[in-house]
CHARMM-style PDB file with segment names, atoms N, HN, CA, C and O in Angstrom:
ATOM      1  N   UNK     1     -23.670  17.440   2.554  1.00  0.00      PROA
ATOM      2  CA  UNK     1     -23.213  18.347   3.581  1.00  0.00      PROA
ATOM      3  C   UNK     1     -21.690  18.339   3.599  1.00  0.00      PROA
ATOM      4  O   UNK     1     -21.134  17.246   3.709  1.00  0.00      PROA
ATOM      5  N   UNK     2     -20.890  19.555   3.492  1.00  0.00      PROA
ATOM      6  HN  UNK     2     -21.342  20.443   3.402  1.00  0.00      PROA
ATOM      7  CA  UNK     2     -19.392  19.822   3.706  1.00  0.00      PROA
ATOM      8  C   UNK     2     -19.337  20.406   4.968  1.00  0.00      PROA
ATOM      9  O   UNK     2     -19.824  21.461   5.374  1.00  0.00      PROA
ATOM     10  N   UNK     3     -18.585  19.452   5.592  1.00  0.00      PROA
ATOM     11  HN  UNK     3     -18.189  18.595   5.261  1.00  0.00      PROA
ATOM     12  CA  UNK     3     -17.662  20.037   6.768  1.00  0.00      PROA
ATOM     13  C   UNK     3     -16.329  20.460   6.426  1.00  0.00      PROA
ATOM     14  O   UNK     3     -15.461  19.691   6.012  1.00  0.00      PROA
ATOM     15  N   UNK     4     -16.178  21.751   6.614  1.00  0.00      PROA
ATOM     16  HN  UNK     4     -16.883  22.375   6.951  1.00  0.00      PROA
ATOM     17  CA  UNK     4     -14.484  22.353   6.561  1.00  0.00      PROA
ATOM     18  C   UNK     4     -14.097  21.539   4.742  1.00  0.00      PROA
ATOM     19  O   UNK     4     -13.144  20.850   4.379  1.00  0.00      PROA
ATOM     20  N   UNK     5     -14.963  21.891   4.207  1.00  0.00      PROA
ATOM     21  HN  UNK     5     -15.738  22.451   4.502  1.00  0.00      PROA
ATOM     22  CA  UNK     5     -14.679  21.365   2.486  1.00  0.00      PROA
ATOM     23  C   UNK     5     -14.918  20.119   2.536  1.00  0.00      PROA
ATOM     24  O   UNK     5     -14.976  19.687   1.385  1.00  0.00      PROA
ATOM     25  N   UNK     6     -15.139  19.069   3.539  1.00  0.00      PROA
ATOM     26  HN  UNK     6     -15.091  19.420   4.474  1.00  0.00      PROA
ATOM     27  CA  UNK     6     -14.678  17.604   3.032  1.00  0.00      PROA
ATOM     28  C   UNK     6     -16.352  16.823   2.680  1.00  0.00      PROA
ATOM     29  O   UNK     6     -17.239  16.325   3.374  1.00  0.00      PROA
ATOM     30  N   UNK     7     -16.171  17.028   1.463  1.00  0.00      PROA
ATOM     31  HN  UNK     7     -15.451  17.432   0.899  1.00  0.00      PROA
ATOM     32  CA  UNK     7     -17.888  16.010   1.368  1.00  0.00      PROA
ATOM     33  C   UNK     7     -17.466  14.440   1.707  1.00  0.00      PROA
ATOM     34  O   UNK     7     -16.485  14.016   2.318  1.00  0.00      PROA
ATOM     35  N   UNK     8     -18.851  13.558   0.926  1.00  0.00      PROA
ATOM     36  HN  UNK     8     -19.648  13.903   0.429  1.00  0.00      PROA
ATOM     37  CA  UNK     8     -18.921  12.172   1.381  1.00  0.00      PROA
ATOM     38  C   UNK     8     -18.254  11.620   0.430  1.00  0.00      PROA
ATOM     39  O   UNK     8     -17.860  10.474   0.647  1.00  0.00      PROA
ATOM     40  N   UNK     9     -17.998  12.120  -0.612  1.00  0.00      PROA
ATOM     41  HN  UNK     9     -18.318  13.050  -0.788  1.00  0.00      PROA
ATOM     42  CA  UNK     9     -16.892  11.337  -1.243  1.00  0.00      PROA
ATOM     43  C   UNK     9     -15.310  11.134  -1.390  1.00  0.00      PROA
ATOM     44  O   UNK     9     -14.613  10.253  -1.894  1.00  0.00      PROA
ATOM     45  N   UNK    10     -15.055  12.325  -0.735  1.00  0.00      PROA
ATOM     46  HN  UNK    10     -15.620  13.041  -0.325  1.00  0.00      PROA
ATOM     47  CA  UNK    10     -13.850  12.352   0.176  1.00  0.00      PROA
ATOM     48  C   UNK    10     -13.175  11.368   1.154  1.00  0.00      PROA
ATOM     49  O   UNK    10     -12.016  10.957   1.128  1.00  0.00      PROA
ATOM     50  N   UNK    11     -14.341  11.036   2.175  1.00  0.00      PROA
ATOM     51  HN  UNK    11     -15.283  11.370   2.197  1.00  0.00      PROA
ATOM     52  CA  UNK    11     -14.224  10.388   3.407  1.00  0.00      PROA
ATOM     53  C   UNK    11     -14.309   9.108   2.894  1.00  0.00      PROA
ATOM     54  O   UNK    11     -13.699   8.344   3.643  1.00  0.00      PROA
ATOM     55  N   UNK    12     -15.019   8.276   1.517  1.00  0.00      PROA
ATOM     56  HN  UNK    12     -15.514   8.897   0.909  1.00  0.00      PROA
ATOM     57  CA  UNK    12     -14.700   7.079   1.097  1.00  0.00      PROA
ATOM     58  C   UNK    12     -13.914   6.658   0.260  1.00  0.00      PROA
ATOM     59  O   UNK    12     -13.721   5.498  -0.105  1.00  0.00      PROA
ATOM     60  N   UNK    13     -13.236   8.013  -0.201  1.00  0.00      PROA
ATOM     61  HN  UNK    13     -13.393   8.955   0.096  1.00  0.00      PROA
ATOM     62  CA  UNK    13     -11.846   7.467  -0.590  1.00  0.00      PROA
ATOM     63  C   UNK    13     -10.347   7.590   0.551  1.00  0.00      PROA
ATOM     64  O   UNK    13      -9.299   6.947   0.616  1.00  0.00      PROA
ATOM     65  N   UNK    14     -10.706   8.329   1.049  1.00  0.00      PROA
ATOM     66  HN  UNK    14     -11.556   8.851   0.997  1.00  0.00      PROA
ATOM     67  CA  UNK    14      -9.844   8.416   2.353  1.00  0.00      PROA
ATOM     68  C   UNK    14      -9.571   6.895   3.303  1.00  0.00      PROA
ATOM     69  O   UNK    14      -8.581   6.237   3.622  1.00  0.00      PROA
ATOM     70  N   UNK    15     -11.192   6.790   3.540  1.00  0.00      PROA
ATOM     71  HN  UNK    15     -11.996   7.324   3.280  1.00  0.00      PROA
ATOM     72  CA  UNK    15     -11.263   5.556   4.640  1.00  0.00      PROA
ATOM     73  C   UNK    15     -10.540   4.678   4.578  1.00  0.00      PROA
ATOM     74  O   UNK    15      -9.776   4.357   5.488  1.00  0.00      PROA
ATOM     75  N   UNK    16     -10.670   3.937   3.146  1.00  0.00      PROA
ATOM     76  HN  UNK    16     -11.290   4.198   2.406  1.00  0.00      PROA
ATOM     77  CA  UNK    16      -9.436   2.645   2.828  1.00  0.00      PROA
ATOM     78  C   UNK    16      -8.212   2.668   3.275  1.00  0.00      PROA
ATOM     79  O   UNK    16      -7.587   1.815   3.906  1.00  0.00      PROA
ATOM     80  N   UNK    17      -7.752   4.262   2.705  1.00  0.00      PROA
ATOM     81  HN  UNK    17      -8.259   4.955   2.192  1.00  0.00      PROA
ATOM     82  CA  UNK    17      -6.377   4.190   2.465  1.00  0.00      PROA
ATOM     83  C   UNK    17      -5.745   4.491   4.039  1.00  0.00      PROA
ATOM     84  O   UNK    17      -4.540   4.392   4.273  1.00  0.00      PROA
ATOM     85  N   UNK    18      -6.837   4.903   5.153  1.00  0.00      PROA
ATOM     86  HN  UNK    18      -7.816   4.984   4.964  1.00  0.00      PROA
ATOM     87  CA  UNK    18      -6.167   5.070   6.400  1.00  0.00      PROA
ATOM     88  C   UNK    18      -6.122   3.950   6.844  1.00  0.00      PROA
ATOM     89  O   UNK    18      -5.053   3.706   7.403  1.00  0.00      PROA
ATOM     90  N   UNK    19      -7.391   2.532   6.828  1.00  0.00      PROA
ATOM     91  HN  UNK    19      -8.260   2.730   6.374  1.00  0.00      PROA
ATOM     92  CA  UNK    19      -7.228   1.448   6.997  1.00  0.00      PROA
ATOM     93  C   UNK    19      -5.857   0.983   7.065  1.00  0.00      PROA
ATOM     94  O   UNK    19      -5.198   0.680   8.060  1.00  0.00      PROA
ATOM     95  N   UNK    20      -5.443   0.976   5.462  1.00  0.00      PROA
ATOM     96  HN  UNK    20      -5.979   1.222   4.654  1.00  0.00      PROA
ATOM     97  CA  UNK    20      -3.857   0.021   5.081  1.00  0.00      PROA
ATOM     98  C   UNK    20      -3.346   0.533   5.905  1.00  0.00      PROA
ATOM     99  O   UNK    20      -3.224  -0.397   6.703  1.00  0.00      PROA
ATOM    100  N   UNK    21      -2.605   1.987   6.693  1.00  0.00      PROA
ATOM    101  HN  UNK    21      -2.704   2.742   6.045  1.00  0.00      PROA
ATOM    102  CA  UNK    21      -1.663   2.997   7.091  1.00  0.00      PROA
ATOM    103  C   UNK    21      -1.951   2.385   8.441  1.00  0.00      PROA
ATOM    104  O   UNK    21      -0.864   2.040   8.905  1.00  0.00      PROA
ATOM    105  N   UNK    22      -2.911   2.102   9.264  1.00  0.00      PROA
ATOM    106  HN  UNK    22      -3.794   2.383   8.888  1.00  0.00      PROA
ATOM    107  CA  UNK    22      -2.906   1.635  10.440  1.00  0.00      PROA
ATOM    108  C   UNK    22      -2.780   0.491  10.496  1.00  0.00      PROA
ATOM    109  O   UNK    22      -2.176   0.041  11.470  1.00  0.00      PROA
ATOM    110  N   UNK    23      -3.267  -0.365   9.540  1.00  0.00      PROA
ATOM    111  HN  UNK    23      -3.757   0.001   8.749  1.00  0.00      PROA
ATOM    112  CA  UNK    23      -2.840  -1.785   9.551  1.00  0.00      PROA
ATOM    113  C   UNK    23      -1.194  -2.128   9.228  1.00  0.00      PROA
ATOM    114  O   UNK    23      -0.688  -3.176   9.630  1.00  0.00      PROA
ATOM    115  N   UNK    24      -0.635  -1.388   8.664  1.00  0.00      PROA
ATOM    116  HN  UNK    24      -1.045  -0.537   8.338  1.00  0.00      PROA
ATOM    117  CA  UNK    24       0.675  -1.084   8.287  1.00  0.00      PROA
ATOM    118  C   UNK    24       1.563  -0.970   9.578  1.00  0.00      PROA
ATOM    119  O   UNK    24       2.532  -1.648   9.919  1.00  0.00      PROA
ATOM    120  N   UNK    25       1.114  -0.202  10.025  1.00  0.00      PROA
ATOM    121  HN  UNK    25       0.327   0.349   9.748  1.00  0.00      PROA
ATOM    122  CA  UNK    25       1.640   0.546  11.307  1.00  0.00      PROA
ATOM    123  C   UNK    25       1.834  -0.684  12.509  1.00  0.00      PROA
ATOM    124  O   UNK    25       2.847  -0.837  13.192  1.00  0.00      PROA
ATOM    125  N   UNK    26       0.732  -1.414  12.563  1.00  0.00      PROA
ATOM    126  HN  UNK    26      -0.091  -1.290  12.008  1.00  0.00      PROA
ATOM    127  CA  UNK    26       0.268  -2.602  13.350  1.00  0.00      PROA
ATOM    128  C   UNK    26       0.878  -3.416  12.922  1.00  0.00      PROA
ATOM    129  O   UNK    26       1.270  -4.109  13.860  1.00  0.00      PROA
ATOM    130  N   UNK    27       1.151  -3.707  12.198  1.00  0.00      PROA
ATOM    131  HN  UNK    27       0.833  -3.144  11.435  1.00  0.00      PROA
ATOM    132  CA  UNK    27       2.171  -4.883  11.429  1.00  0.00      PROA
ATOM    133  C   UNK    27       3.668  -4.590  12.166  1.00  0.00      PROA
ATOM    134  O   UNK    27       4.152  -5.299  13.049  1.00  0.00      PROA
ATOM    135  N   UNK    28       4.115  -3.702  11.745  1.00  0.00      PROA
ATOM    136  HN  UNK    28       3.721  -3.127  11.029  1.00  0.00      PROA
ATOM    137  CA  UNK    28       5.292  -3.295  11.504  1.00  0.00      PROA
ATOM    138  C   UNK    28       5.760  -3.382  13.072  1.00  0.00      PROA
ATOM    139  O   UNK    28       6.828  -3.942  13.322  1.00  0.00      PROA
ATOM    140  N   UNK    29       4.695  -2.641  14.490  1.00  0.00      PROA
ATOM    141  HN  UNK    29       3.829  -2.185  14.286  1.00  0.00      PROA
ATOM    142  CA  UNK    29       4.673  -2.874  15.215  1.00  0.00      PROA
ATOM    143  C   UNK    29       5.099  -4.258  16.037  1.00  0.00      PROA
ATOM    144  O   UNK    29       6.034  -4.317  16.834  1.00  0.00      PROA
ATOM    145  N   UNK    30       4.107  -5.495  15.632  1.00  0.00      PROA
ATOM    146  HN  UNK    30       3.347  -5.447  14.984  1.00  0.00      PROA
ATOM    147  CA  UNK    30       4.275  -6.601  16.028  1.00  0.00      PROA
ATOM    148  C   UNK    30       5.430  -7.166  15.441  1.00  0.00      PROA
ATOM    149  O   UNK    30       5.858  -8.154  16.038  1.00  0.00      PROA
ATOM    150  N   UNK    31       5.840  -6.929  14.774  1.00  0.00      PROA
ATOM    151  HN  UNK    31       5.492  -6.126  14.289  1.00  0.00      PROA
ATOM    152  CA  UNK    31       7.386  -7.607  13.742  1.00  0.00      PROA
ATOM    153  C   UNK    31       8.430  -7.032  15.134  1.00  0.00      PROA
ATOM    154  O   UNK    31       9.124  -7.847  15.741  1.00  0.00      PROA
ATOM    155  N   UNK    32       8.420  -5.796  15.449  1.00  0.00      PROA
ATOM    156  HN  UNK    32       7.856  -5.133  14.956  1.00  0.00      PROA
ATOM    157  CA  UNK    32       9.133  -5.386  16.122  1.00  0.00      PROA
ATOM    158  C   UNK    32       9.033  -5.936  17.779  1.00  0.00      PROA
ATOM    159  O   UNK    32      10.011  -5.917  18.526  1.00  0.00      PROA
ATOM    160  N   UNK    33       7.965  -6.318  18.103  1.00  0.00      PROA
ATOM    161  HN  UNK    33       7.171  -6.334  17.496  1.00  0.00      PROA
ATOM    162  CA  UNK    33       7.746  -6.625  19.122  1.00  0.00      PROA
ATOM    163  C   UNK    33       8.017  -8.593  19.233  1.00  0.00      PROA
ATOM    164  O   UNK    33       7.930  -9.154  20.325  1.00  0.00      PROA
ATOM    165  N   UNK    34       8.207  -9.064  18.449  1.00  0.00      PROA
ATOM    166  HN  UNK    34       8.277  -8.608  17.562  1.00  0.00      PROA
ATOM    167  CA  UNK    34       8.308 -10.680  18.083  1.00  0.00      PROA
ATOM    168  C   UNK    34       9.575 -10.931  17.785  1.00  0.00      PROA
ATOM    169  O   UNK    34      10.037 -12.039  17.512  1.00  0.00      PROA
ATOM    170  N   UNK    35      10.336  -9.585  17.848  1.00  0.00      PROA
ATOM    171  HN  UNK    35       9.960  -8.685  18.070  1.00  0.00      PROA
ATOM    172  CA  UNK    35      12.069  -9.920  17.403  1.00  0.00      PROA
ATOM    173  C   UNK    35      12.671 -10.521  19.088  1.00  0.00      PROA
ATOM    174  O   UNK    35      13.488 -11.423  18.901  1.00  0.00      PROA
ATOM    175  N   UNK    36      12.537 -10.339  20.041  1.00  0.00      PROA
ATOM    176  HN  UNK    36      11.874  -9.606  20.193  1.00  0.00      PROA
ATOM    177  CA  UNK    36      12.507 -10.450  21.104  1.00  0.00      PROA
ATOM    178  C   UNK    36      13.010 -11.790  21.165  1.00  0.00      PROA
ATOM    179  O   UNK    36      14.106 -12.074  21.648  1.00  0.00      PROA
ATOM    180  N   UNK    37      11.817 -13.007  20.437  1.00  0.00      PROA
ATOM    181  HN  UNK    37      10.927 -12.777  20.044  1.00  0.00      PROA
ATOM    182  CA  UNK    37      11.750 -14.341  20.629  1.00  0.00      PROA
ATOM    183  C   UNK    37      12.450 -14.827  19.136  1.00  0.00      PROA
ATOM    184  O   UNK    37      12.412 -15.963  18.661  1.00  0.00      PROA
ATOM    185  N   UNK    38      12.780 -14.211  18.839  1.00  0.00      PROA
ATOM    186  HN  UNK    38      12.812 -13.289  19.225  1.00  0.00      PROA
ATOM    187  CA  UNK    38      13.843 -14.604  17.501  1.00  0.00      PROA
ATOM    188  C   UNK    38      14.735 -15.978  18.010  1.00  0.00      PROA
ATOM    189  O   UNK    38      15.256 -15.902  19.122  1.00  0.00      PROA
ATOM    190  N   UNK    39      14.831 -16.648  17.582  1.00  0.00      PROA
ATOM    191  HN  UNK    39      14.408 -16.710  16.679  1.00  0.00      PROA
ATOM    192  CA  UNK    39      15.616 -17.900  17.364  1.00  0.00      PROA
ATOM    193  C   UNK    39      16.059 -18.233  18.934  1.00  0.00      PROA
ATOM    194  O   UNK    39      17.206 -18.371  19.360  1.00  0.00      PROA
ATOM    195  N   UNK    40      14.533 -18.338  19.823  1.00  0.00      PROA
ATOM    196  HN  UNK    40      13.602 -18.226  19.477  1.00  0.00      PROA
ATOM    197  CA  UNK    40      14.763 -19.068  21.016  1.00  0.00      PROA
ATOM    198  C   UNK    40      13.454 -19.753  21.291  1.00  0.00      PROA
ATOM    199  O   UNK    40      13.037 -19.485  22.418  1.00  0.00      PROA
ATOM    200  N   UNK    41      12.805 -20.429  20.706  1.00  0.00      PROA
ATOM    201  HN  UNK    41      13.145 -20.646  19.791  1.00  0.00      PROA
ATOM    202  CA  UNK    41      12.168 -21.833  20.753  1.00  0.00      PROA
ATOM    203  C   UNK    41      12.762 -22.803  20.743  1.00  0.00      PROA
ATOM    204  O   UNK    41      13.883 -23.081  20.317  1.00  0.00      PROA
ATOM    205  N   UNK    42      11.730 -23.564  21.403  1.00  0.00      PROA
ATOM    206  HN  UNK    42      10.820 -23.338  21.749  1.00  0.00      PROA
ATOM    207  CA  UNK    42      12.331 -24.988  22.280  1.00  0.00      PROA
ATOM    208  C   UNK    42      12.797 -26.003  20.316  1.00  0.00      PROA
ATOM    209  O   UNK    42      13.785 -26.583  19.866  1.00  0.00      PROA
ATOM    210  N   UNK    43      11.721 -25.747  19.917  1.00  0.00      PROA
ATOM    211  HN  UNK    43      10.918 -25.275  20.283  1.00  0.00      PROA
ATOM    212  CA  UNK    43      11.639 -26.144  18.676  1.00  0.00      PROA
ATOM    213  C   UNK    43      13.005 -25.928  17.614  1.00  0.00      PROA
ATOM    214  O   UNK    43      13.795 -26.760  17.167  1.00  0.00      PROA
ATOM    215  N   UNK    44      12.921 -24.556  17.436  1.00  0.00      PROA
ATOM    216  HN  UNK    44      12.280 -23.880  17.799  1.00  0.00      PROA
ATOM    217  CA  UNK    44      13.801 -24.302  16.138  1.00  0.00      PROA
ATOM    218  C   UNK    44      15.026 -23.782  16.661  1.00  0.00      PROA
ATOM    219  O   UNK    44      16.080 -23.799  16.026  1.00  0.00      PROA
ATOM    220  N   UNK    45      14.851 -23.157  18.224  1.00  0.00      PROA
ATOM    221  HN  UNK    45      13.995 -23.144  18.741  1.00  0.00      PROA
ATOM    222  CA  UNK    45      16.356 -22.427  18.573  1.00  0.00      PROA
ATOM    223  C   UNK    45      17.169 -23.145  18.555  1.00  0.00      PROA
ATOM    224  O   UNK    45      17.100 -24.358  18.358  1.00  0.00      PROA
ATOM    225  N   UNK    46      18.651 -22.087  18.890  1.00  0.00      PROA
ATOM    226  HN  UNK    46      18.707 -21.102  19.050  1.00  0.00      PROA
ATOM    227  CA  UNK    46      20.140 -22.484  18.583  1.00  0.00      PROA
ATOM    228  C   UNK    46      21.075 -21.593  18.904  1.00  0.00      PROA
ATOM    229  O   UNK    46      20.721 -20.420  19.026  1.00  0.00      PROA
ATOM    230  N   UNK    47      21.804 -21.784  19.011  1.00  0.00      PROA
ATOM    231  HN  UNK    47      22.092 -22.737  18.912  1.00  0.00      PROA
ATOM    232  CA  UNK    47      22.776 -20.610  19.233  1.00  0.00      PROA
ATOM    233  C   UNK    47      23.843 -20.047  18.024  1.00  0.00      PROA
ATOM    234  O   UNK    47      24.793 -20.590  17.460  1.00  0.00      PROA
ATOM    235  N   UNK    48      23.327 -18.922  17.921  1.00  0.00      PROA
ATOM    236  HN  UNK    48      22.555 -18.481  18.379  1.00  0.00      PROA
ATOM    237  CA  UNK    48      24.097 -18.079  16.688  1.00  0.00      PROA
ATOM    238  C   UNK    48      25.575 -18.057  16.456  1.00  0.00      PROA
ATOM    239  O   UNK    48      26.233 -17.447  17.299  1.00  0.00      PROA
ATOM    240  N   UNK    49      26.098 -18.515  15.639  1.00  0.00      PROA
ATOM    241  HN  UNK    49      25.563 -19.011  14.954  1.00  0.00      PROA
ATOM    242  CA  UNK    49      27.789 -18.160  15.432  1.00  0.00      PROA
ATOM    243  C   UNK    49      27.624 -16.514  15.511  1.00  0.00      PROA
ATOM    244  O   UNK    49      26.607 -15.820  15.477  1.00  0.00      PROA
ATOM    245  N   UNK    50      29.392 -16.070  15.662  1.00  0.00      PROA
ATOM    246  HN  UNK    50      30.217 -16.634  15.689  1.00  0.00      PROA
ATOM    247  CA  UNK    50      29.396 -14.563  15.758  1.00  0.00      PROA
ATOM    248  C   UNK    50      29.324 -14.259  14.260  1.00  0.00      PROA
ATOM    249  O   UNK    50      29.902 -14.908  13.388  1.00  0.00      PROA
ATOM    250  N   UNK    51      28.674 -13.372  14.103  1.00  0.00      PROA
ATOM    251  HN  UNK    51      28.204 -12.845  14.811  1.00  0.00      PROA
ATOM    252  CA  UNK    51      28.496 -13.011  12.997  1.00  0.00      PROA
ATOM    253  C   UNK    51      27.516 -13.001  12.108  1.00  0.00      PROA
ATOM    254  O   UNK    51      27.068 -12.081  11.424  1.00  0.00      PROA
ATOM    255  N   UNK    52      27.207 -14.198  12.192  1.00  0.00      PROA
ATOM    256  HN  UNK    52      27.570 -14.946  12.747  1.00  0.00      PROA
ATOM    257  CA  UNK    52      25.669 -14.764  11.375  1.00  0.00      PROA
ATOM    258  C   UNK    52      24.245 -13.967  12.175  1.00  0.00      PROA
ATOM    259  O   UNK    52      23.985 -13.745  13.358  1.00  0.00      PROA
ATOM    260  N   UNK    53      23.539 -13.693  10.919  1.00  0.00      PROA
ATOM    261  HN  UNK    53      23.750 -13.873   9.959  1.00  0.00      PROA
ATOM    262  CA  UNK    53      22.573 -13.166  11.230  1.00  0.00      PROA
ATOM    263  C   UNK    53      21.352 -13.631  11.297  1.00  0.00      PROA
ATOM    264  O   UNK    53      21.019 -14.531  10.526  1.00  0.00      PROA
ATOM    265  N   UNK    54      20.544 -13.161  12.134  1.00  0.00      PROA
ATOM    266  HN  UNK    54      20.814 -12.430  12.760  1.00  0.00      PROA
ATOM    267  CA  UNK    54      19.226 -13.995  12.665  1.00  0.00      PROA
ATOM    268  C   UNK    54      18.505 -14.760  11.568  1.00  0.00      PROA
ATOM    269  O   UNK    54      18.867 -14.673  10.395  1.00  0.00      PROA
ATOM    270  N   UNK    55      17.232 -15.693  12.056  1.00  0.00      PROA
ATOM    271  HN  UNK    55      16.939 -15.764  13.009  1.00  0.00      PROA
ATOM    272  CA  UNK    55      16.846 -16.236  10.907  1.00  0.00      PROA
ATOM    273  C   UNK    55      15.614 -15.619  10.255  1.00  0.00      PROA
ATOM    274  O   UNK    55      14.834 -16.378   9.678  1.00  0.00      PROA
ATOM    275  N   UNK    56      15.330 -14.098  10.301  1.00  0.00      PROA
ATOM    276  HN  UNK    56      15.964 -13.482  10.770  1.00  0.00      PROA
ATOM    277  CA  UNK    56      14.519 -13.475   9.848  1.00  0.00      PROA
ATOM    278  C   UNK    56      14.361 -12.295  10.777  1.00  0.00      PROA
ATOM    279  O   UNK    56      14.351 -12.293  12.008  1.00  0.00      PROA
ATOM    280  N   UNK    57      14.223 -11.153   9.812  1.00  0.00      PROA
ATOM    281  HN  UNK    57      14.231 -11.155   8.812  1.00  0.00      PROA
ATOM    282  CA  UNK    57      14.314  -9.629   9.587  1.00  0.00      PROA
ATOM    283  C   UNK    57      13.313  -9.270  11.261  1.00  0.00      PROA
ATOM    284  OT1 UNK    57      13.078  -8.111  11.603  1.00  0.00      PROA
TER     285      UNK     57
END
C-alpha cells in the first residue's frame, strides 16, 4: 500500500536515519544544557585565569 508515493520500503530506510537526527539533536541539546556546570564541582572546579578556556567544548 502507497500513501502519497511512500511504500514500506521507504519508511525502513527512512526510520534509522531519523533515529540518528533526533538522537543527534538530543545530544547536542544536553551538551548545551551541561555547559552551565562547566568547571564548578566541588571535585574538579577552579577558577579560570582570564583568558583560558574552559575544560571542554
Amino acid at each position: 500500500m502507497a500513501l502519497f508515493g511512500i511504500t514500506r520500503q521507504y519508511v525502513w530506510a527512512i526510520l534509522p536515519a531519523t533515529g540518528f537526527c533526533i538522537g543527534w539533536f538530543l545530544d547536542r541539546k544536553e551538551t548545551e544544557r551541561m555547559t552551565m556546570f562547566r568547571d564548578k564541582s566541588a571535585l574538579y572546579g577552579r577558577e579560570l585565569g582570564p583568558g583560558e578556556a574552559p575544560s571542554w567544548p
